[in-house]
HTML snippet that shows the backbone in 3Dmol.js (N, CA, C, O; Angstrom):
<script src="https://3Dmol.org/build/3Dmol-min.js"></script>
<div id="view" style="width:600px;height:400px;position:relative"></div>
<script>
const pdb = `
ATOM      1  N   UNK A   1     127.022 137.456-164.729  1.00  0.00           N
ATOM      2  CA  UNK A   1     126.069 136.926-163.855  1.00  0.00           C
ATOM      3  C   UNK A   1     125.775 135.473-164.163  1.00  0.00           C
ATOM      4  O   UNK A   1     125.081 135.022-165.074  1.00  0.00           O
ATOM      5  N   UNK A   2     126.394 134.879-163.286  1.00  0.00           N
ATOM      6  CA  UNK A   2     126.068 133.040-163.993  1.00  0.00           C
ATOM      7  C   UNK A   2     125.226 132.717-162.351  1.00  0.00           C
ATOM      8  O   UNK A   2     125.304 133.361-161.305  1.00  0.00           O
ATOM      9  N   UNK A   3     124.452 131.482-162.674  1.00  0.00           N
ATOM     10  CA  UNK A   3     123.373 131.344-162.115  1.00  0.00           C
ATOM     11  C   UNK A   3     124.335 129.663-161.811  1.00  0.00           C
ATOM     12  O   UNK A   3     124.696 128.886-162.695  1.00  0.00           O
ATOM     13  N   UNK A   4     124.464 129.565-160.885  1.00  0.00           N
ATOM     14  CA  UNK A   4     124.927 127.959-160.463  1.00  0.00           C
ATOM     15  C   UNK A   4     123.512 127.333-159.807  1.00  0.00           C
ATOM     16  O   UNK A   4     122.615 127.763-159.082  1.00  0.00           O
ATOM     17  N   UNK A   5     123.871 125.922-160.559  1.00  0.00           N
ATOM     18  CA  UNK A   5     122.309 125.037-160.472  1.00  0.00           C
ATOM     19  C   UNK A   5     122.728 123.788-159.445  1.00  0.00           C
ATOM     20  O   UNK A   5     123.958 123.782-159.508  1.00  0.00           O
ATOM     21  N   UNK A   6     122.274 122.624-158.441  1.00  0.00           N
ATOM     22  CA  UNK A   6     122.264 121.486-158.856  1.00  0.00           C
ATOM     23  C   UNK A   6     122.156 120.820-159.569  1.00  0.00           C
ATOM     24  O   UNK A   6     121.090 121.074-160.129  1.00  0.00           O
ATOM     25  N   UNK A   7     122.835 119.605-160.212  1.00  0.00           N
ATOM     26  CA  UNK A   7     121.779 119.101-161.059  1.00  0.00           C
ATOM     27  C   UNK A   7     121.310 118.068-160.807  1.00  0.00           C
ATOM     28  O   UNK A   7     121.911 117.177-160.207  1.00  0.00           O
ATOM     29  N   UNK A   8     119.911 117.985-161.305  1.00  0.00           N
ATOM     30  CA  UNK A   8     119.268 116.807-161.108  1.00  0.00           C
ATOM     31  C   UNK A   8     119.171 115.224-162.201  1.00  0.00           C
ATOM     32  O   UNK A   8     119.628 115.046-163.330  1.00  0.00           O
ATOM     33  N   UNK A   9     118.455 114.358-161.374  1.00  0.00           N
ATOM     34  CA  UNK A   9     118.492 113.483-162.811  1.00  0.00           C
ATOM     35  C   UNK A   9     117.449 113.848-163.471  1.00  0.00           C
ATOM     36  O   UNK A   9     116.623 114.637-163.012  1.00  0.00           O
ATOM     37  N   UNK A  10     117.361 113.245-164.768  1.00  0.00           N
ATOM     38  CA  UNK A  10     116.557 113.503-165.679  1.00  0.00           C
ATOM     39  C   UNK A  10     115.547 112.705-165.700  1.00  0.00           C
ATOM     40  O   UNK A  10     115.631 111.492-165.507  1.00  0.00           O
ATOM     41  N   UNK A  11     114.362 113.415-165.971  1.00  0.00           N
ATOM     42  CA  UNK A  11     113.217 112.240-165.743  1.00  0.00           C
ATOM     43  C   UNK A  11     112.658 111.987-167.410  1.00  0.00           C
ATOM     44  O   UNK A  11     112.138 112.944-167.982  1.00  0.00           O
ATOM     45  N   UNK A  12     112.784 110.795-168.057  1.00  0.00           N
ATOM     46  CA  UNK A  12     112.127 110.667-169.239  1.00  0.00           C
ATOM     47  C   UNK A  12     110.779 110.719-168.969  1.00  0.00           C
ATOM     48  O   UNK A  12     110.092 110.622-167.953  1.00  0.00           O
ATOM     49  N   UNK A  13     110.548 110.923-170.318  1.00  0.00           N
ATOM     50  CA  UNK A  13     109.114 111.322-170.741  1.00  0.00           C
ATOM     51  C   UNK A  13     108.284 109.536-171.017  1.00  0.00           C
ATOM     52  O   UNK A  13     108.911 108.691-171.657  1.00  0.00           O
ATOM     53  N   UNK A  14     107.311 109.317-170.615  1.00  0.00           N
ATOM     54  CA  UNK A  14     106.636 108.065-170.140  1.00  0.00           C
ATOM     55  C   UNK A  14     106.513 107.254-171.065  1.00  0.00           C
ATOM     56  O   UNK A  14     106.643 106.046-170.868  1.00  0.00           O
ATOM     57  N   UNK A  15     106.149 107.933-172.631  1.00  0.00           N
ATOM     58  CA  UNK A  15     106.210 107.290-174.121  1.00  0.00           C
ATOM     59  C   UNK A  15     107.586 107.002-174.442  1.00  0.00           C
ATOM     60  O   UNK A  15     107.820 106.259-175.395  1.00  0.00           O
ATOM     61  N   UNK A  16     108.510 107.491-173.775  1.00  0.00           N
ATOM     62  CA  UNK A  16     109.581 106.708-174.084  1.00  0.00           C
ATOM     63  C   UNK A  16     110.295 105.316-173.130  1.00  0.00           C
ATOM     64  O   UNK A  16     111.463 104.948-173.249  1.00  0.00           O
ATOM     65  N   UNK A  17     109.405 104.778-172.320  1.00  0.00           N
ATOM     66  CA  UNK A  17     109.934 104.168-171.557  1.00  0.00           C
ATOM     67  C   UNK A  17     109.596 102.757-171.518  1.00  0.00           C
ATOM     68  O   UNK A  17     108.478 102.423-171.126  1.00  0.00           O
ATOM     69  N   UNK A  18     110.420 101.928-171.872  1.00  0.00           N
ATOM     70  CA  UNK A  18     110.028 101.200-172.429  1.00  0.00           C
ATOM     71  C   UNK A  18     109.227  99.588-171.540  1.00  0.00           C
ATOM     72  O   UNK A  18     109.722  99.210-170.478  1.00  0.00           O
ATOM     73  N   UNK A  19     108.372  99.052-171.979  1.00  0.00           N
ATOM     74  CA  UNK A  19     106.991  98.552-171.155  1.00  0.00           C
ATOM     75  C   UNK A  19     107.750  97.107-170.535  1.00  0.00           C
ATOM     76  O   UNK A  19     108.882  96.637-170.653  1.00  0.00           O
ATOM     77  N   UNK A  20     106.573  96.703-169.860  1.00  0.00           N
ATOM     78  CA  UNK A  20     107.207  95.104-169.286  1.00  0.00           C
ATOM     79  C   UNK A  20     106.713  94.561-170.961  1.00  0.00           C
ATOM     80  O   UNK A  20     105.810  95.099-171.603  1.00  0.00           O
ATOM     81  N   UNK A  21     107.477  93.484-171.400  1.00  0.00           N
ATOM     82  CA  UNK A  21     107.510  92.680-172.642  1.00  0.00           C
ATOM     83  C   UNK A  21     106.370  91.412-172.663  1.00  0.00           C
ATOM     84  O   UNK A  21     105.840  90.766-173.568  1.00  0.00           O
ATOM     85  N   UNK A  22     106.294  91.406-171.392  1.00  0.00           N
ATOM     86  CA  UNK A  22     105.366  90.317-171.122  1.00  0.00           C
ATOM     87  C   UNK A  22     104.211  91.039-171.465  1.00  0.00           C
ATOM     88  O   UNK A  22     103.365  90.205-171.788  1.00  0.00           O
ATOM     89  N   UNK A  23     103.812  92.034-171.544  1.00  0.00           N
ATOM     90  CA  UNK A  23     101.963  92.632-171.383  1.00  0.00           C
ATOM     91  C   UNK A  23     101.568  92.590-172.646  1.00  0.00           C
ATOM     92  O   UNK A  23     102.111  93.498-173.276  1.00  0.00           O
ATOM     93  N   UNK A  24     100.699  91.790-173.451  1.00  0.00           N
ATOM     94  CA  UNK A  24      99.681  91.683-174.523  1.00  0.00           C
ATOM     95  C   UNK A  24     100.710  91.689-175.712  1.00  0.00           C
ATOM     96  O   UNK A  24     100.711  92.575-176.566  1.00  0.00           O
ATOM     97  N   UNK A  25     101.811  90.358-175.696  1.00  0.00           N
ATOM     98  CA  UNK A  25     102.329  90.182-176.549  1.00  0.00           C
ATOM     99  C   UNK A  25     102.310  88.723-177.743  1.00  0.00           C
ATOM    100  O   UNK A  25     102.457  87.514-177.564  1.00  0.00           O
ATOM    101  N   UNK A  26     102.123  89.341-178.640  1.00  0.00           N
ATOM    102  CA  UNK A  26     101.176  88.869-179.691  1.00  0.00           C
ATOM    103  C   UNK A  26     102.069  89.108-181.319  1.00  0.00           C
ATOM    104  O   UNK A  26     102.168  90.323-181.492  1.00  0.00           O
ATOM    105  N   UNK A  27     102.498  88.586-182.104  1.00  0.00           N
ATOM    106  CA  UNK A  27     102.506  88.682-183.035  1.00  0.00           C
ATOM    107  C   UNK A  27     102.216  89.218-183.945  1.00  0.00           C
ATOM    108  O   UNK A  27     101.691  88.267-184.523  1.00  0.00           O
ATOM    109  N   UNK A  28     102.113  90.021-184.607  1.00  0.00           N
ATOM    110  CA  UNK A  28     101.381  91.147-185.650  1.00  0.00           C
ATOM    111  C   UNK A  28     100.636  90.198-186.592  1.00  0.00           C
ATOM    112  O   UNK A  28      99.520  90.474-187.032  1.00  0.00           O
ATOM    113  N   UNK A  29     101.437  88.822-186.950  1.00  0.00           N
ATOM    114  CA  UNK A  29     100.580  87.925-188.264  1.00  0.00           C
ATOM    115  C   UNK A  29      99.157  87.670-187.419  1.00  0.00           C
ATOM    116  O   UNK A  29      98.127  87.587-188.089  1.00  0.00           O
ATOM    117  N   UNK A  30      99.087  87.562-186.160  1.00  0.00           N
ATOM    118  CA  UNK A  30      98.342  86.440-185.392  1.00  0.00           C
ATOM    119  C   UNK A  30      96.721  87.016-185.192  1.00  0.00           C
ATOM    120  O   UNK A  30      96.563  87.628-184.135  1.00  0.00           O
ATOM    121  N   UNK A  31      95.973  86.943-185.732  1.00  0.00           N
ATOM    122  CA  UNK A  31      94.765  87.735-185.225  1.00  0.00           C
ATOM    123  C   UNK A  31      94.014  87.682-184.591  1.00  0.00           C
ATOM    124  O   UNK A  31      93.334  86.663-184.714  1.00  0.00           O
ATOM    125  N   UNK A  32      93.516  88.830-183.324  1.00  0.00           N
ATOM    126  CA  UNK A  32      93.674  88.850-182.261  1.00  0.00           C
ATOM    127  C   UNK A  32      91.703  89.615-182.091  1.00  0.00           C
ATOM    128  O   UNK A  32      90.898  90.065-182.906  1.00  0.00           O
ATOM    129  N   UNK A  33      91.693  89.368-180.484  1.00  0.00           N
ATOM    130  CA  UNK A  33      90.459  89.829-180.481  1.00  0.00           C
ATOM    131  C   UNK A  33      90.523  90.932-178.668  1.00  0.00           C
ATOM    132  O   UNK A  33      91.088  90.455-177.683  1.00  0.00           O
ATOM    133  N   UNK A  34      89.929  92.157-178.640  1.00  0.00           N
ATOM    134  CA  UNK A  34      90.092  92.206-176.960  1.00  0.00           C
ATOM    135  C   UNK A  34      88.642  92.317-176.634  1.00  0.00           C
ATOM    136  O   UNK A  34      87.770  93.081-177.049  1.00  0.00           O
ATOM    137  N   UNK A  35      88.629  91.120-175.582  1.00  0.00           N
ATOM    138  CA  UNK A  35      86.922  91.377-175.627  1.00  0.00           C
ATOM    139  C   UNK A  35      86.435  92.518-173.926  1.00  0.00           C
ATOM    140  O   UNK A  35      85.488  93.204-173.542  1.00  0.00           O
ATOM    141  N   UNK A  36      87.642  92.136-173.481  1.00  0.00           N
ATOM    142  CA  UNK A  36      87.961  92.830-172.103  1.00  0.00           C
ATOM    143  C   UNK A  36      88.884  93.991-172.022  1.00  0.00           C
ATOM    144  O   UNK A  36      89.412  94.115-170.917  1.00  0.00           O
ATOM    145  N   UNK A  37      89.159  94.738-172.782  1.00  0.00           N
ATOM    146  CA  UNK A  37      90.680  95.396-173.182  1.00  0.00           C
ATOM    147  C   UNK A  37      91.980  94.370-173.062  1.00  0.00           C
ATOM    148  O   UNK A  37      93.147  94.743-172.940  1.00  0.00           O
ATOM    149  N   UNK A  38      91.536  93.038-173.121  1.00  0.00           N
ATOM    150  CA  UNK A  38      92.737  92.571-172.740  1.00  0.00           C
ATOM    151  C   UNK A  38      93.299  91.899-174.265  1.00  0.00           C
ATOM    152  O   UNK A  38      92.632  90.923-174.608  1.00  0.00           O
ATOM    153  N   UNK A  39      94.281  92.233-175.100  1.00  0.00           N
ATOM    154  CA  UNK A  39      94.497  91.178-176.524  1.00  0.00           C
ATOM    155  C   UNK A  39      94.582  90.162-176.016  1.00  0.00           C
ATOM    156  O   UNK A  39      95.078  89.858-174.931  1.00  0.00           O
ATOM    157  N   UNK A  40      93.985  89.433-176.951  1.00  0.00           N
ATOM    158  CA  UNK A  40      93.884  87.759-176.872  1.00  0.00           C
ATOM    159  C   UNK A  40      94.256  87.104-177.984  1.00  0.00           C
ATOM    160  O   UNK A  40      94.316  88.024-178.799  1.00  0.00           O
ATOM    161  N   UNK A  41      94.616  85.877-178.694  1.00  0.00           N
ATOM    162  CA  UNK A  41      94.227  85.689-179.926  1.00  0.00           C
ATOM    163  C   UNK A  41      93.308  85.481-180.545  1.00  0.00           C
ATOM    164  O   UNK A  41      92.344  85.768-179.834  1.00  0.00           O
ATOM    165  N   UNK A  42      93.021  85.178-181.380  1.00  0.00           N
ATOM    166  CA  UNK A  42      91.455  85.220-182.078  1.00  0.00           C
ATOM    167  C   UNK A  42      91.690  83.278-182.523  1.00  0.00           C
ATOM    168  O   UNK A  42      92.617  82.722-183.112  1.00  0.00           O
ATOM    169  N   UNK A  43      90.459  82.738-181.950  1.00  0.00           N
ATOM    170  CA  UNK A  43      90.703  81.104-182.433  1.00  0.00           C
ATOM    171  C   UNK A  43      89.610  81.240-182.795  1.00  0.00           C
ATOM    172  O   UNK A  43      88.957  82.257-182.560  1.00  0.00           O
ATOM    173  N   UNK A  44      89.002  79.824-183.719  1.00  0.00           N
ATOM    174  CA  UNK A  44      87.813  80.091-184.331  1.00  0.00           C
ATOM    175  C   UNK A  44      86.863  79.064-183.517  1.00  0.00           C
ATOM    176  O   UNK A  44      87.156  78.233-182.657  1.00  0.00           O
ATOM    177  N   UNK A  45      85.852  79.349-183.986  1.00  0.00           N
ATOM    178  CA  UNK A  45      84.705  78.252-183.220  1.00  0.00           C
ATOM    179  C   UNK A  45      85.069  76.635-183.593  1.00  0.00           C
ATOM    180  O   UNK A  45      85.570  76.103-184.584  1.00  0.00           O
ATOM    181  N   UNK A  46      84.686  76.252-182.613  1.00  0.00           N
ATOM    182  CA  UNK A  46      84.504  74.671-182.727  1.00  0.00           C
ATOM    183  C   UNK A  46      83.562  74.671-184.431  1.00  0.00           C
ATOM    184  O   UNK A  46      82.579  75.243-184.902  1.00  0.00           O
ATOM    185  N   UNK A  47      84.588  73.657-184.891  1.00  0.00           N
ATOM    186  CA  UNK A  47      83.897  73.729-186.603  1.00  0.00           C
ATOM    187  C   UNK A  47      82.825  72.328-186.577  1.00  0.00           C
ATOM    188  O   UNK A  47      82.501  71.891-187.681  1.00  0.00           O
ATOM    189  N   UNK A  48      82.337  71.706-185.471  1.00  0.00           N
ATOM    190  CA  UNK A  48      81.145  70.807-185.632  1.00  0.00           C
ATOM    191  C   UNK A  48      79.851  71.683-185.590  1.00  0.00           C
ATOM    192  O   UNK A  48      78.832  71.290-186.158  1.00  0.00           O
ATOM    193  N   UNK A  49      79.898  72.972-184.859  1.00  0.00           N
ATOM    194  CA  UNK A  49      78.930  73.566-184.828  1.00  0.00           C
ATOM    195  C   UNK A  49      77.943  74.487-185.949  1.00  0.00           C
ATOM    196  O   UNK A  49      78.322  75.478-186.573  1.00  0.00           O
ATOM    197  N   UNK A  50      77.210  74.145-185.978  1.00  0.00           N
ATOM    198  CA  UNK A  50      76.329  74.926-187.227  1.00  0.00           C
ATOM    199  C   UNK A  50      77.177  74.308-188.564  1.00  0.00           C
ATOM    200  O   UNK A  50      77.083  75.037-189.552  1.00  0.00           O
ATOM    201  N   UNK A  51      77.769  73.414-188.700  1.00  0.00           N
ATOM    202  CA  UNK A  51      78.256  72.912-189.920  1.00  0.00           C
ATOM    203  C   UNK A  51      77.510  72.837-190.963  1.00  0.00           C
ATOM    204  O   UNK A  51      77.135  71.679-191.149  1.00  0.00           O
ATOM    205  N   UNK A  52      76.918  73.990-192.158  1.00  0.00           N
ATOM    206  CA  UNK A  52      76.190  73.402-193.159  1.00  0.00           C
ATOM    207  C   UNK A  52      76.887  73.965-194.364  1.00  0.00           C
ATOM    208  O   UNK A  52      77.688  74.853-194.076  1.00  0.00           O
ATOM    209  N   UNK A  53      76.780  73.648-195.765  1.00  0.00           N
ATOM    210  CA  UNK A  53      77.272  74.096-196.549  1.00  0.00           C
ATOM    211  C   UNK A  53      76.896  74.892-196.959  1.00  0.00           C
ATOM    212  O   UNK A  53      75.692  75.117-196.838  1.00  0.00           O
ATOM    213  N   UNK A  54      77.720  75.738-197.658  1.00  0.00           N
ATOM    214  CA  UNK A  54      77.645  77.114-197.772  1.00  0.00           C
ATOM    215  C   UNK A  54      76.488  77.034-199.234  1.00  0.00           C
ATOM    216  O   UNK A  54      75.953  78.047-199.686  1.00  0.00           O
ATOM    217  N   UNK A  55      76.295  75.789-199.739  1.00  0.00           N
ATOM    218  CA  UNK A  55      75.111  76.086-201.211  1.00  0.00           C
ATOM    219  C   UNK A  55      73.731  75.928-200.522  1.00  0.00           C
ATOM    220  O   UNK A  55      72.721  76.371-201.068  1.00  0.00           O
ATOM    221  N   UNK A  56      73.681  75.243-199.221  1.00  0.00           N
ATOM    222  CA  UNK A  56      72.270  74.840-199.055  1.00  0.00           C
ATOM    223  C   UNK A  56      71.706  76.108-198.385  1.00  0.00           C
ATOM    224  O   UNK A  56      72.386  77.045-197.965  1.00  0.00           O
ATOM    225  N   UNK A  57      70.715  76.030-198.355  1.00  0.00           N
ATOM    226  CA  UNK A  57      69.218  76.993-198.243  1.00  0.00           C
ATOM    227  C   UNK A  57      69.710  77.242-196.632  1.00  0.00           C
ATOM    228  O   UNK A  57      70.553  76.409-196.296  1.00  0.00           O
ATOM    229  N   UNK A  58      69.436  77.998-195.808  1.00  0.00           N
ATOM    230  CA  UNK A  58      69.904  77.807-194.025  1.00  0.00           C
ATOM    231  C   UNK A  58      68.467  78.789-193.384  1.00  0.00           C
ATOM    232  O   UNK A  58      67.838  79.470-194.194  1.00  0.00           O
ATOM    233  N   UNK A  59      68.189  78.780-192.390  1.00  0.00           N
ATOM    234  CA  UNK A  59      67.059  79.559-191.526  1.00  0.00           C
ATOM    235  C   UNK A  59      67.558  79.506-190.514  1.00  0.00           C
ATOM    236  O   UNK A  59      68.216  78.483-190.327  1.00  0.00           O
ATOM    237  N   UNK A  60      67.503  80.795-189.083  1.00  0.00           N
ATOM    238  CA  UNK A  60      68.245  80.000-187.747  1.00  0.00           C
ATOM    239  C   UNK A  60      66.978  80.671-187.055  1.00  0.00           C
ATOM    240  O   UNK A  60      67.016  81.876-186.808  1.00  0.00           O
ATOM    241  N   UNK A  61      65.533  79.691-186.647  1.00  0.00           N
ATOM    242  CA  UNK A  61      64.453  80.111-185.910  1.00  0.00           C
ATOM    243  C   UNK A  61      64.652  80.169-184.717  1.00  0.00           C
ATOM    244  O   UNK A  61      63.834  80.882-184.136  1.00  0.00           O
ATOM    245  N   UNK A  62      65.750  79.503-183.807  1.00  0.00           N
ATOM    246  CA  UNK A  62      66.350  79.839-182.346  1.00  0.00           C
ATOM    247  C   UNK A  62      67.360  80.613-182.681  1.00  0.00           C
ATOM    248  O   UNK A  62      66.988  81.687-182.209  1.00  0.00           O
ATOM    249  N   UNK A  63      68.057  80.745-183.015  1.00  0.00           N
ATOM    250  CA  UNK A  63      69.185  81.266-182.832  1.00  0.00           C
ATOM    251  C   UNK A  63      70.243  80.037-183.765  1.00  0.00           C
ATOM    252  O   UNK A  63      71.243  80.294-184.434  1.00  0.00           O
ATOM    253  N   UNK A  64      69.697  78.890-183.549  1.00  0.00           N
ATOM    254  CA  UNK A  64      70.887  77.785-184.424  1.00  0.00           C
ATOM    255  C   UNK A  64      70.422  77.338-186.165  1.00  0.00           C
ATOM    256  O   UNK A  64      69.330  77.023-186.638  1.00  0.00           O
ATOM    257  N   UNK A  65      71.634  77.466-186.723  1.00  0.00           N
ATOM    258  CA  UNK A  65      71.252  77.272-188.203  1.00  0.00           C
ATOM    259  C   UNK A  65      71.044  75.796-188.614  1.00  0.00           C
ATOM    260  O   UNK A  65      71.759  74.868-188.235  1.00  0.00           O
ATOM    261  N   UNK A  66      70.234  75.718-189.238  1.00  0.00           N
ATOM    262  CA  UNK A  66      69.203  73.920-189.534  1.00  0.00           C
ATOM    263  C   UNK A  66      69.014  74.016-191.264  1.00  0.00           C
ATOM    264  O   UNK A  66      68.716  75.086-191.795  1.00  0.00           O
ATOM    265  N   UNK A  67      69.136  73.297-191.714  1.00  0.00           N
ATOM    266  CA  UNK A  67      68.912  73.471-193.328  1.00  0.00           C
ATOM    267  C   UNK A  67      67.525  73.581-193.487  1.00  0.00           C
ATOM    268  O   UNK A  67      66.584  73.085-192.867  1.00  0.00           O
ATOM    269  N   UNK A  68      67.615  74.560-194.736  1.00  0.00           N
ATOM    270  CA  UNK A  68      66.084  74.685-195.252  1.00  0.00           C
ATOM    271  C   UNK A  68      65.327  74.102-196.178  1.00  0.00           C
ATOM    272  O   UNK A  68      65.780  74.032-197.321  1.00  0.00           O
ATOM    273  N   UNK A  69      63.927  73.524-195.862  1.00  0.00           N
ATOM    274  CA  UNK A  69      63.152  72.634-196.172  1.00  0.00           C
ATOM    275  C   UNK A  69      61.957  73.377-196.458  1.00  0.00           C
ATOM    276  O   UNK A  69      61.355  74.199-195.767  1.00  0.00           O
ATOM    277  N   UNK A  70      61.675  72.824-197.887  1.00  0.00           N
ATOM    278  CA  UNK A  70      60.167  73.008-198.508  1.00  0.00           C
ATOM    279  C   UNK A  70      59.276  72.763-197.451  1.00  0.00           C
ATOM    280  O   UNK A  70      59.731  72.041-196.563  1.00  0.00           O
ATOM    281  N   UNK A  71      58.126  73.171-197.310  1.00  0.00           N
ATOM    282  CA  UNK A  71      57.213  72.579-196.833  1.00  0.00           C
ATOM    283  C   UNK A  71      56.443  71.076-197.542  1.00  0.00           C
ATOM    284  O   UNK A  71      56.803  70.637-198.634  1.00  0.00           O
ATOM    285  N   UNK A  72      55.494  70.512-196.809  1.00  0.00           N
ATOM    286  CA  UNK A  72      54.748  69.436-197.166  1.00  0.00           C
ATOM    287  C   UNK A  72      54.495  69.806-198.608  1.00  0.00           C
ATOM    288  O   UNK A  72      54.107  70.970-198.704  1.00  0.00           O
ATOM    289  N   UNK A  73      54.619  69.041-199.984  1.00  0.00           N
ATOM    290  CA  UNK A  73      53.436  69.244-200.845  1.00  0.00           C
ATOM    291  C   UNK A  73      52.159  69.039-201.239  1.00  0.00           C
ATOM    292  O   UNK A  73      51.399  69.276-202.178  1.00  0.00           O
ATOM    293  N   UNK A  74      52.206  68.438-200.027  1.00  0.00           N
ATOM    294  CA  UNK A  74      50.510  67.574-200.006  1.00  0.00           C
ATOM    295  C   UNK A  74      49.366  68.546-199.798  1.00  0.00           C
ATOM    296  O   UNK A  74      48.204  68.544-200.203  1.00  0.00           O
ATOM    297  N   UNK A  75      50.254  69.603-198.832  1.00  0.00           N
ATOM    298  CA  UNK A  75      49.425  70.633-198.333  1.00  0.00           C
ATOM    299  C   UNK A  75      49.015  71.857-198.976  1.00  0.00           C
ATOM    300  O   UNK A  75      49.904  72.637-199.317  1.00  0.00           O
ATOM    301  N   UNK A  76      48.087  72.083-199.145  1.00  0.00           N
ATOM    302  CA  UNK A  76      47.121  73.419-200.046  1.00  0.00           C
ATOM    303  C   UNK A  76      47.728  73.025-201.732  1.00  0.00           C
ATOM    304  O   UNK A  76      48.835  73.495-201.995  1.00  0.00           O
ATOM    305  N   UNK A  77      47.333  72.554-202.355  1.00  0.00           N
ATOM    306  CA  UNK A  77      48.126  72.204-203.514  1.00  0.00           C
ATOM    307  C   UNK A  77      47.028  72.337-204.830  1.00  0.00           C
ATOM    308  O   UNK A  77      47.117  71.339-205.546  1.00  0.00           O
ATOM    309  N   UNK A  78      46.343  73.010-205.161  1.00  0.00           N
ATOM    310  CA  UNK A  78      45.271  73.258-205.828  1.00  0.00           C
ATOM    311  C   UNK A  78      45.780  73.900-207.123  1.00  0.00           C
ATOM    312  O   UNK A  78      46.463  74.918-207.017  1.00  0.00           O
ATOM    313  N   UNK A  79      45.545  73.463-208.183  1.00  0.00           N
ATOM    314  CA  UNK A  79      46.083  74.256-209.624  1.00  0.00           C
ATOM    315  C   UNK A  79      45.674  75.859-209.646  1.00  0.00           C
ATOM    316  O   UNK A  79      44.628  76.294-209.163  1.00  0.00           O
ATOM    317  N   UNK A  80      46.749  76.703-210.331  1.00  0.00           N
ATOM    318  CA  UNK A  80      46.461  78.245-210.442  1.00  0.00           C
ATOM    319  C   UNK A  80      45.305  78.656-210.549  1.00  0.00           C
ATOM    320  O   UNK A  80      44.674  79.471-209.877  1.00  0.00           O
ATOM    321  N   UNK A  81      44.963  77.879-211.693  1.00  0.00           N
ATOM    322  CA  UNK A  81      43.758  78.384-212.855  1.00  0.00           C
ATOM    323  C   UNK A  81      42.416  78.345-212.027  1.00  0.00           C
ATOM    324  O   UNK A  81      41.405  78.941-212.398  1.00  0.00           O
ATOM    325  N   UNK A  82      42.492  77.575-210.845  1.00  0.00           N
ATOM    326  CA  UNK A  82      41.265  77.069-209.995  1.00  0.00           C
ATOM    327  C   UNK A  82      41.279  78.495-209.151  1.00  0.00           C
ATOM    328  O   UNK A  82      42.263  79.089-208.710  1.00  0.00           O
ATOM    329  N   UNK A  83      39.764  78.889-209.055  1.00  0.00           N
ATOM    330  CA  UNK A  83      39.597  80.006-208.104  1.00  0.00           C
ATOM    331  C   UNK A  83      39.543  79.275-206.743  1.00  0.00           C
ATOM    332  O   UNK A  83      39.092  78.172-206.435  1.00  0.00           O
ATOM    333  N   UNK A  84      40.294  80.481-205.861  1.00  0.00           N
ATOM    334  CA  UNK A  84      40.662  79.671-204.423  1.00  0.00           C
ATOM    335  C   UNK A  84      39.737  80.716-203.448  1.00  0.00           C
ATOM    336  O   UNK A  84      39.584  81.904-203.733  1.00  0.00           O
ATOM    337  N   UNK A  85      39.100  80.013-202.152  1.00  0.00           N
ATOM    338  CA  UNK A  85      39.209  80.921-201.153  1.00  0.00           C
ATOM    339  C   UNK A  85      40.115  80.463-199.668  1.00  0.00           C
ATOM    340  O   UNK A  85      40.895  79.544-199.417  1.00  0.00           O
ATOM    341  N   UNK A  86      39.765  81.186-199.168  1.00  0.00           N
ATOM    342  CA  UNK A  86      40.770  80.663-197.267  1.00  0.00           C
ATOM    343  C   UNK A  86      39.685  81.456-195.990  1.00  0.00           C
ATOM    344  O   UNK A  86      40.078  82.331-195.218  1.00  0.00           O
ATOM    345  N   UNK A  87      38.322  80.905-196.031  1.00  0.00           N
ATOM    346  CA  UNK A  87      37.953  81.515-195.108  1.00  0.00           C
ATOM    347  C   UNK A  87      38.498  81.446-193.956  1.00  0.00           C
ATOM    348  O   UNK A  87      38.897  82.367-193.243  1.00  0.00           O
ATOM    349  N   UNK A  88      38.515  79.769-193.692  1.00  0.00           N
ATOM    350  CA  UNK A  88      39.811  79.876-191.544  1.00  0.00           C
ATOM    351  C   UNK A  88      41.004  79.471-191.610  1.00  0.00           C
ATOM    352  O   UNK A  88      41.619  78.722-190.850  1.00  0.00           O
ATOM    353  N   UNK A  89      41.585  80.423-193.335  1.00  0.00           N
ATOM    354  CA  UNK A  89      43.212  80.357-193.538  1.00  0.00           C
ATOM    355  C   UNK A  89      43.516  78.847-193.746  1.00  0.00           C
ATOM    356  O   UNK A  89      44.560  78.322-193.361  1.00  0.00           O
ATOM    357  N   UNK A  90      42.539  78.212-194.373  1.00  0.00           N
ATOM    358  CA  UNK A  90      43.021  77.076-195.125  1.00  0.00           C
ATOM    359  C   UNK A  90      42.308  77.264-197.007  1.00  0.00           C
ATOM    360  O   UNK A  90      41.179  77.551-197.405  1.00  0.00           O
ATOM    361  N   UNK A  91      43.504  76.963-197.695  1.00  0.00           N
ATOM    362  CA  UNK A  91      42.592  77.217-199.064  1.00  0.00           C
ATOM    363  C   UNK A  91      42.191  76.496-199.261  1.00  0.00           C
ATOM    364  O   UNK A  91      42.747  75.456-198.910  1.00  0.00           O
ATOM    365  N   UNK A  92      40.431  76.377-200.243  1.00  0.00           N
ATOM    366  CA  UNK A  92      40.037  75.444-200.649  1.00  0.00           C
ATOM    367  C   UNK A  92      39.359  76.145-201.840  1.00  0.00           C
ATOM    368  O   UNK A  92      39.488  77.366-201.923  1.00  0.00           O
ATOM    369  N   UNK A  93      38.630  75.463-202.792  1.00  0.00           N
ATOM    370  CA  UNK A  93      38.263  75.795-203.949  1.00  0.00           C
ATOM    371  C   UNK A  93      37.021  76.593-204.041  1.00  0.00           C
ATOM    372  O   UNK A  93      36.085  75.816-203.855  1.00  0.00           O
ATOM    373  N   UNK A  94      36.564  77.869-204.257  1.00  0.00           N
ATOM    374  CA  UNK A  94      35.425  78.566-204.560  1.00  0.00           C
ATOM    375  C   UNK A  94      34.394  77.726-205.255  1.00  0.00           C
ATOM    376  O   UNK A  94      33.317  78.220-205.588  1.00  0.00           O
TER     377      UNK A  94
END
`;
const viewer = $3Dmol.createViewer("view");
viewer.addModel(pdb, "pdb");
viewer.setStyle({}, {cartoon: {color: "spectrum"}});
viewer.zoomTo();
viewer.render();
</script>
């Protein structure tokens, strides 16, 4: 009993098929970012921005980093040993 077939073509399986070369081609060294699903490369920020060194003191009260600064010393400056009060949050001497 033999069973006679057409035959058909063969349809590969989709993981084997191989892609357009052009789509999200990138280098493996190159590092990359997708912020859209789309790879991109990864470039870095403009390096004038927020430029401070990495020893100094930094604060960022908007959002942008500014070096950090003592306050005035002129201001509230009264020796330890002196009893202090701050009734309207300014110290002055008891």
């Amino acid at each position: 009993m033999s069973v006679e077939r057409d035959l058909a073509p063969f349809e590969p399986i989709r993981a084997y098929v191989k892609r357009d070369s052009g789509v999200n081609e990138v280098p493996e060294e190159t590092p990359t970012k997708a912020p859209n699903g789309v790879i991109v490369p990864y470039v870095k920020r403009d390096t004038g921005v927020n430029e401070v060194p990495e020893e100094t003191p930094t604060k960022a009260p908007n959002g942008v980093i500014v070096p950090y600064v003592k306050r005035d010393t002129g201001i509230n400056t009264i020796p330890e040993e002196v009893p202090t009060q701050a009734p309207q949050g300014v110290i002055e001497p008891y």
